[in-house]
N, C-alpha and C positions, 0 to 999 in steps of 0.2 A: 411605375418602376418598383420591382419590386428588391426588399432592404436587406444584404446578405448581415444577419445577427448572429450564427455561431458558428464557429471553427472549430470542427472535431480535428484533433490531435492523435495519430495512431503510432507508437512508438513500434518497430519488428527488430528481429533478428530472426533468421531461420525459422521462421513462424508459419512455413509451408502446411502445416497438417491443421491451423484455425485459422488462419486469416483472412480465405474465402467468405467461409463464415461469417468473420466479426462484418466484415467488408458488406455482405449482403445483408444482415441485418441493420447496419447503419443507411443502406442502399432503401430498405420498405421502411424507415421512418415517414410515423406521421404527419411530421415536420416540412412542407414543402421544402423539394430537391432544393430550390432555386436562393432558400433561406440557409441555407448550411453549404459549407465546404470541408472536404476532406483532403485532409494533409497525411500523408504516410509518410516518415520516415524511415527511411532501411538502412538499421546499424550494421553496416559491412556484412550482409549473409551471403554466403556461397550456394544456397539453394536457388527454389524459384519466386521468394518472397518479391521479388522485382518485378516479377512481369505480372504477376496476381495482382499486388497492387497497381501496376499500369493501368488494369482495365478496370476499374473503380474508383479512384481518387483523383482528384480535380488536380493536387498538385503531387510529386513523388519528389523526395529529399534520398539521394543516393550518400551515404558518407563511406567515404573508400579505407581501405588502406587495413584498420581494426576494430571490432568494437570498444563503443567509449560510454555505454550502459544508458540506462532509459530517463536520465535524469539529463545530459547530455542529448538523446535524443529529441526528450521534449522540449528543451529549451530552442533547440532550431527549429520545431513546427512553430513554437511560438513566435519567434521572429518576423515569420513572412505570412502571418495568418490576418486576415482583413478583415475580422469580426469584431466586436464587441466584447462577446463570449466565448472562452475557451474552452472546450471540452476535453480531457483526456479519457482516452477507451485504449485500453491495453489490447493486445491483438488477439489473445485468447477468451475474450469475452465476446458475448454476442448481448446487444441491446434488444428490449421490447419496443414493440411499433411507435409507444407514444413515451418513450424513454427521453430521445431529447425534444420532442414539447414540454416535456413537465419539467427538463430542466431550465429552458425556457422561460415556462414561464412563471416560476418560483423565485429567478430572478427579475424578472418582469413586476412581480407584487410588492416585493423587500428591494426598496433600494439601499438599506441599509443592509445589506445580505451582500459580505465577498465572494461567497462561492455553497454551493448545494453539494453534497454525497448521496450514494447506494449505498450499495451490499449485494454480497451474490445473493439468487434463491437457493433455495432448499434441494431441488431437486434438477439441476443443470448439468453437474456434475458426471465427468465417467463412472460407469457403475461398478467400480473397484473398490475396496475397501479402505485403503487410503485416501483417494482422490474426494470419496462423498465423507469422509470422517473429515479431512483439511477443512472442504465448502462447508460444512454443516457446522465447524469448529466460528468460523467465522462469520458465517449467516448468524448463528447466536450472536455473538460476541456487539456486533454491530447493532443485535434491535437492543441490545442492552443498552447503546449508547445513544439510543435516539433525541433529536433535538441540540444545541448547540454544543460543537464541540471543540476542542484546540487540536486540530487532526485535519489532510486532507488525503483525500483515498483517489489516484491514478487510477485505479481498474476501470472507475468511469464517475469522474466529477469535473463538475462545470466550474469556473472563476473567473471574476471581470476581468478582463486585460491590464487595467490599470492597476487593479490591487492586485496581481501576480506580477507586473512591474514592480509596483511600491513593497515588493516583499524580498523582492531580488534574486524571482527568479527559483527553480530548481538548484541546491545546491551540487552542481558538477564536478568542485576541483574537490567537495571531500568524498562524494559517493557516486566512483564510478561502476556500481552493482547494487542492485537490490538487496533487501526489500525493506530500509524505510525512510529513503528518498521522499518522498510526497508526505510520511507522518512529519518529519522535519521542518517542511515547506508550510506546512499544518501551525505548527509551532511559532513558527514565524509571524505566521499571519494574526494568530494570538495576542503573540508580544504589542503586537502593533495595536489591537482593540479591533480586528476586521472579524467581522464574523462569517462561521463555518457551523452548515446544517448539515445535521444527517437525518436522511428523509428513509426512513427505514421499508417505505412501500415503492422507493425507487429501487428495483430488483432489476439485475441482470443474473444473464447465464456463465459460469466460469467454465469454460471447454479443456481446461490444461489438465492430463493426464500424471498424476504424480508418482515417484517410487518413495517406499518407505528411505531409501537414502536421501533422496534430494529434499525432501519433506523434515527428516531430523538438522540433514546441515543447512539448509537455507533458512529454513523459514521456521526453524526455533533457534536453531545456535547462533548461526551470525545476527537473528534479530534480536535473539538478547542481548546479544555481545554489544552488537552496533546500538540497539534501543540505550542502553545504560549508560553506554560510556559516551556517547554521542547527542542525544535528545535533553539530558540535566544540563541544562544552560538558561542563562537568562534566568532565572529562577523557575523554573518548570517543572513540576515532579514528572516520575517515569508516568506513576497515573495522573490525567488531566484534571485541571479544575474544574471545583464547583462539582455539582450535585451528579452530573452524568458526564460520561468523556469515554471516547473510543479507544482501544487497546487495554490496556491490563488495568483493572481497576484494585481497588488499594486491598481488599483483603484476596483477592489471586495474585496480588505481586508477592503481599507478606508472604505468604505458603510458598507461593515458589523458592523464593529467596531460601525459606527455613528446611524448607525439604530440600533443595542444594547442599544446605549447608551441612545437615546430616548426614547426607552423601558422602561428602567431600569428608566431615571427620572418621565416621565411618570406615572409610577405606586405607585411613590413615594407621589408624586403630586396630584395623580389622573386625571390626564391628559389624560385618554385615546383615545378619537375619532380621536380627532385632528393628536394625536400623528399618529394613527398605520396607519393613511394613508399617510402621512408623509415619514411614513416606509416602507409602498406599492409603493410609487411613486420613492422613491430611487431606492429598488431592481428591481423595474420594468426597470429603466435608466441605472443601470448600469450592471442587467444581460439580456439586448434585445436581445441582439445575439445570447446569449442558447435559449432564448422563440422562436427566430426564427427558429434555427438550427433544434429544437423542431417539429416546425411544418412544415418544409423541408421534415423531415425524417416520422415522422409520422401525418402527417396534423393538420391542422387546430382546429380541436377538439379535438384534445389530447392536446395538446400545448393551449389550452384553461383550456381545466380538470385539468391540471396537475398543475396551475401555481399557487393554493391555498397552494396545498402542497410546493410545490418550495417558497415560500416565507415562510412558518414557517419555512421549513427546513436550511434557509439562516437567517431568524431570529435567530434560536437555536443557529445554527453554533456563529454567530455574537456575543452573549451571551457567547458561550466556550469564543472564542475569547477573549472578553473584562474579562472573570473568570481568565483565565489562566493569559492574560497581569499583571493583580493585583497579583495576588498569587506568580508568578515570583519576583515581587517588593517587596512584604512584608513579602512570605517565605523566598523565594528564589529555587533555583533548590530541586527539590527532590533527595534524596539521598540515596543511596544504605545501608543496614545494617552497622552499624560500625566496625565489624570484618571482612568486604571486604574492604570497606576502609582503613584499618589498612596495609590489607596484598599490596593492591595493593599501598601503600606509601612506603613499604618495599622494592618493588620489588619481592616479592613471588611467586613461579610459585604454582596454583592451577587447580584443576578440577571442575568444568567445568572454561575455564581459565577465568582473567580477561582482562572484554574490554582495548583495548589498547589508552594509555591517547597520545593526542597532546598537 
């Protein structure tokens, strides 16, 4: 008889134009069918994300009504998932043949190992100038953090059930929107003493097509926003401990921060010229290695094109950053409804439950 070990987790929304996709390459895992289950979740889409997942996933979780974001999402694949091992794969991702055996069995070696990470590859990417500057932004960023880290990454990593229990969970009632839901849960698991690998040769494909808009406000602005004001807790700096750690490390936070901050008086001032090169000669000093890494991978003129955008984009970010830092100081944490609050000071058991306090 043979032992179902992992429960892949597929959080969607409207995810019509990758899903197929993610779906059939989780489908030719080298992983026998019979050893994995797939769980799709569909956050309220009005496409045909429903019936694509019908015909590929073992179980389909319909949640009606509105979307309630992918941190919500995954926490009901987790509920009804019969594995050991949980896997999350984002639904714009496509995995490699032998992706979840190696995650597998990486937890299989380390039993003292709560949970394994990827990274996008290099070259998965749409061939648009945004879409492979974002993946290639982050393909770096992550082989720089390889080896243990205070971080966990949803696009596709694996975590024991029980220490995703004992961590309490995705938290839902503060982030119902990406994107850093799973660095948080990351955090978490930290505080606790669970360890989290990044396994930098575990490569997926990232399929999502990005616009210069959605790429400034998502995935720099509200993640510095949300990274600063949200992530400093427990004592945790924004960059992670110890010698390597995923996301902004300490001299790309400083820059950012310092080049915001010239911005920002700058404008005040009216100080512009001076300033913004200033600001260009920073991020140029202290992100060479991506500009190089850059034009390693895709030459010399791309890593020329792209380095306009790359400096607004670490501009913005730099701005979240210095938002959130302030808003932290002079709101304070954002806070969940007050009748969660309440119940979770009580002790109350509810549904959907509450994240678990340290």
């Amino acid at each position: 008889m043979t032992t179902l070990v992992l429960s892949v987790i597929v959080p969607t929304h409207d995810a019509t134009s990758t899903l197929e996709r993610c779906l059939e390459a989780l489908e030719a895992s080298t992983l026998p069918r019979d050893r994995f289950e797939i769980i799709v979740v569909d956050d309220a889409s009005e496409d045909a994300t429903l019936s694509i997942a019908a015909r590929y996933a073992d179980t389909v979780i319909r949640l009606p009504d509105q979307p309630r974001g992918p941190a919500y999402a995954r926490n009901r694949g987790a509920e009804i998932a019969a594995a050991p091992y949980l896997a999350f794969v984002d639904a714009d991702v496509c995995v490699r043949p032998d992706t979840l055996a190696r995650l597998v069995a990486r937890l299989d070696e380390r039993p003292d190992l709560a949970a394994v990470i990827g990274r996008y590859d290099a070259d998965g990417a749409p061939e648009d100038l945004v879409s492979t500057y974002r993946n290639l932004r982050w393909h770096h960023l992550h082989g720089l953090a390889a080896g243990e880290v205070a971080t966990f990454w949803a696009a596709c990593g694996a975590i024991r059930a029980d220490a995703f229990a004992a961590a309490g969970r995705f938290n839902e009632w503060h982030f119902s929107a990406p994107p850093v839901e799973d660095a948080e849960l990351g955090r978490r698991l930290h505080a606790r003493g669970l360890h989290v690998e990044l396994e930098p040769a575990l490569e997926v494909s990232h399929l999502r097509r990005w616009t210069a808009g959605g790429l400034l406000v998502r995935d720099c602005w509200q993640r510095g926003v949300r990274t600063a004001r949200l992530l400093r807790r427990h004592g945790i700096r924004l960059a992670t401990p110890g010698p390597r750690g995923a996301g902004a490390n300490p001299p790309t936070e400083l820059g950012l921060f310092i080049a915001a901050s010239l911005v920002i008086v700058s404008t005040i001032f009216g100080m512009h010229l001076w300033t913004l090169a200033i600001v260009a000669a920073i991020v140029i000093v202290v992100e060479s290695p991506f500009v190089a890494s850059v034009g390693r991978v895709r030459g010399a003129l791309f890593a020329v094109a792209m380095l306009p955008l790359h400096l607004l984009c670490e501009l913005v970010t730099g701005t979240g950053i210095a938002a959130g830092w302030a808003l932290r100081h002079l709101v304070g944490d954002p806070r969940p409804e007050p009748t969660v609050e309440a119940l979770a000071e009580v002790g109350a058991r509810t549904w959907p439950p509450l994240p678990t306090r340290l």
